[in-house]
C-alpha positions in Angstrom: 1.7 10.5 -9.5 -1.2 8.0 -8.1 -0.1 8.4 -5.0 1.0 12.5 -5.2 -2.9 12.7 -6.0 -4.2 11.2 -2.5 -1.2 12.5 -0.4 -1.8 15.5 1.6 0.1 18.8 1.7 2.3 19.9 5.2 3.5 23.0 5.7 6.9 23.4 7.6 9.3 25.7 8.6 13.3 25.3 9.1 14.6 28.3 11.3 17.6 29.6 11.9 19.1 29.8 9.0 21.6 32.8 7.3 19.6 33.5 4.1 15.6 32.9 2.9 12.6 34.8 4.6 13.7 37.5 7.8 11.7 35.5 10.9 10.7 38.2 13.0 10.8 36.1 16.2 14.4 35.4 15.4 15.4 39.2 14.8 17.3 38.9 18.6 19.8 36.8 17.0 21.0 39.5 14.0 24.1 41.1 16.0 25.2 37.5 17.4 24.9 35.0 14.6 22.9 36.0 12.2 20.8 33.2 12.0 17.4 35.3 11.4 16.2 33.9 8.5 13.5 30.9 8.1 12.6 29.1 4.5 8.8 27.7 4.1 8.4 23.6 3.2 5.8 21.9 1.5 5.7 18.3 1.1 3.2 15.9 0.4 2.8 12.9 2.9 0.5 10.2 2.9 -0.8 9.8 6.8 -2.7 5.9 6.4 -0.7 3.4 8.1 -0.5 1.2 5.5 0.9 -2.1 3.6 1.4 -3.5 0.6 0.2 -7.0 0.6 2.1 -9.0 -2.3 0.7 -12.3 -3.7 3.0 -14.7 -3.4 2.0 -18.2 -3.7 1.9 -21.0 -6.7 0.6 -19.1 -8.9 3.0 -16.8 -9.3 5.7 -19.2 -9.5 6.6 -19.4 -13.4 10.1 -17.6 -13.3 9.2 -14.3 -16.0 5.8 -13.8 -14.1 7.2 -13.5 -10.6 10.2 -11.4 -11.8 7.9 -9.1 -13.3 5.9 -9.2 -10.2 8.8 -8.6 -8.3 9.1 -5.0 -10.2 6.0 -4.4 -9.9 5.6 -4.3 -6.0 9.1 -2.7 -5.6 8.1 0.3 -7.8 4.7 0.5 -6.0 6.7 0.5 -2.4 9.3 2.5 -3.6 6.8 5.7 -4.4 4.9 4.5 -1.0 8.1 4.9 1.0 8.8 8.6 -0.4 5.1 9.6 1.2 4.7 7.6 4.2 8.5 6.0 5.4 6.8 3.9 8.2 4.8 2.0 4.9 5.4 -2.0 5.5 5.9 -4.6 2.6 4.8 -8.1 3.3 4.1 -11.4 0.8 2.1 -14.4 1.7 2.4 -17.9 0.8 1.4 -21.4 1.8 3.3 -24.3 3.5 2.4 -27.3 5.7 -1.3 -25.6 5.6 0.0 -23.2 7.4 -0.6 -19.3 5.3 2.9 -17.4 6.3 3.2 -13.8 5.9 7.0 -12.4 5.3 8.1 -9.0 5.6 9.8 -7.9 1.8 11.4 -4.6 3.0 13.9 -4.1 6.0 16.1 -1.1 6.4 15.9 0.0 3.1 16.2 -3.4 1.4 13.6 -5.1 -0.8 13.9 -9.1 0.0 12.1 -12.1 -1.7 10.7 -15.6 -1.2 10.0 -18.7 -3.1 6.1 -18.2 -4.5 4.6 -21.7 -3.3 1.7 -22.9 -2.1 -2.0 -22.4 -2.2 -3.7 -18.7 -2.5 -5.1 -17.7 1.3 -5.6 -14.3 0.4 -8.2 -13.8 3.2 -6.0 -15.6 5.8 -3.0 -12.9 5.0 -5.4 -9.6 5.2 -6.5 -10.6 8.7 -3.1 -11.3 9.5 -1.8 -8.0 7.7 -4.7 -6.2 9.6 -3.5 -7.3 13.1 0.1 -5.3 12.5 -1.6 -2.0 11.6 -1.8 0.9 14.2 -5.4 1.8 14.4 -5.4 5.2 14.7 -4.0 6.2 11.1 -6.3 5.5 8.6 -5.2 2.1 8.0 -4.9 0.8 4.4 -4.3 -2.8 2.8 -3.0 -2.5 -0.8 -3.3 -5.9 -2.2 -1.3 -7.4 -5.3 -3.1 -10.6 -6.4 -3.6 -12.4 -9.4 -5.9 -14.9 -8.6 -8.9 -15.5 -5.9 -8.4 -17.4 -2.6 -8.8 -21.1 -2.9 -7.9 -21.9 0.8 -8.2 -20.6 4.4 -11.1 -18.1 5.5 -13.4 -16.4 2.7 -11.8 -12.8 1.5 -15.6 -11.1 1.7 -15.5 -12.4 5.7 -12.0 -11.3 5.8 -12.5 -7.7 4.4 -15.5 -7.5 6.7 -13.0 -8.1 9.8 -11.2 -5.7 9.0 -13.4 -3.4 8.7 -14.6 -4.0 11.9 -10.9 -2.8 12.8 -11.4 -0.1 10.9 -8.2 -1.3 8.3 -9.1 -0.4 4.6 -8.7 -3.1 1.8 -8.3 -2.5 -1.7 -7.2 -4.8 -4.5 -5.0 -4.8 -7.6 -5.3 -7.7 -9.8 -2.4 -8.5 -12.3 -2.1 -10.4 -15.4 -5.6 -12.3 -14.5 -7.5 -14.2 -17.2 -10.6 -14.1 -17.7 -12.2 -16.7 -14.9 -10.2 -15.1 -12.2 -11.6 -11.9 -13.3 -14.9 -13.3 -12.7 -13.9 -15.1 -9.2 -12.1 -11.5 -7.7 -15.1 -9.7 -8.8 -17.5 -11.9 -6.6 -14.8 -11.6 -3.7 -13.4 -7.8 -4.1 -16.4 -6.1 -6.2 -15.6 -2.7 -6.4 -12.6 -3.2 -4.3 -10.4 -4.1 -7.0 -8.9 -3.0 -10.3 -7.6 -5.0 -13.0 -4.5 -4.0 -15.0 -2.9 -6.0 -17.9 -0.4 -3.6 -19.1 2.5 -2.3 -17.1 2.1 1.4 -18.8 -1.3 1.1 -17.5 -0.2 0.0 -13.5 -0.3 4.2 -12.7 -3.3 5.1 -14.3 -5.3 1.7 -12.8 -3.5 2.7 -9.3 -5.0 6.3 -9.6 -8.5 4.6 -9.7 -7.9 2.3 -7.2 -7.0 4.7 -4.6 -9.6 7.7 -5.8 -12.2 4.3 -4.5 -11.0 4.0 -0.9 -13.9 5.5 0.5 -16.3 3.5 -1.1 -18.2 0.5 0.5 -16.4 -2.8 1.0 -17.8 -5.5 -0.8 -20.5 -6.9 0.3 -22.0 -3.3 1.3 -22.9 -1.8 -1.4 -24.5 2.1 -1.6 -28.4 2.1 -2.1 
């Protein structure tokens, strides 16, 4: 339903059928096939290019917390999937000092990784940015449940992309109170907090309604 709300209606039409609505411009075919009738289709599709960026470093590693993570993103990227097919999945970690970015969904399969490492959340948007066709919108959905404690700053980050005109918005899960505080001062109103699972739609509702707000850092006068 969060993302029904933000997708936008299409209007098709399959032709050439035997039964629904008499096309007109089809009426030629009546004494050969038939096939003179058309049926009307609405669906909803979301047109950003987007990705859903998944958290995935040391923090998350405690067995319970990452497999409830793990449900999480997959029901997220399942609904994402319905309205845009083309959506991309990717989780970042840290190794060697080096932040690596792994895609989570091939071919309609969810994979997984090892969380590990330090959190260089603004490291993986830039990189997450750079896969992103321009020219649709671009959006970052971000799963987190901590701030960034190594690599480039997230406000410098979200400014850069910006500048390449890719959208960032924030979800933080299961944070306490300190790194409440510390994704506040990074995300502002860029990010949403949510505690309770029942609450993940409602939370993602506001998230979204938000993504033409200013990125932090810029806020409205």
């Amino acid at each position: 339903a969060a993302l029904h709300s933000i997708a936008e209606q299409n209007v098709a039409f399959n032709r050439g059928l035997t039964s629904g609505n008499i096309d007109r411009r089809r009426l030629y075919r009546a004494p050969t096939t038939g096939q003179v009738f058309h049926l009307k289709l609405r669906r909803f599709e979301l047109h950003n290019d987007v990705a859903l960026l998944v958290d995935c470093t040391g923090s998350m590693a405690e067995p319970a917390r990452w497999t409830k993570v793990e449900a999480i993103y997959q029901t997220i990227f399942s609904e994402l999937v319905r309205y845009n097919p083309s959506a991309r999945l990717f989780g970042y970690s840290e190794r060697g000092n080096t932040c690596r970015l792994t895609e989570l969904y091939r071919a309609g399969r969810f994979y997984s990784v090892q969380p590990h490492g330090k959190t260089a959340s603004g490291e993986a948007l830039i990189a997450t940015a750079l896969t992103m066709r321009r020219r649709r919108r671009p959006l970052i959905l971000h799963l987190t449940d901590g701030a960034s404690n190594w690599g480039c700053g997230v406000p410098e980050a979200i400014r850069s992309c910006k500048r390449e005109g890719v959208r960032v918005l924030t979800l933080g899960l299961d944070c306490d109170p300190m790194s409440v505080t510390a994704l506040q001062e990074e995300y502002g109103d860029l990010i949403k907090f949510v505690d309770d699972v029942a609450k993940l739609p409602e939370t993602l509702r506001s998230l979204l309604a938000a993504r033409k707000s200013p990125p932090s850092g810029e806020r409205k006068p």
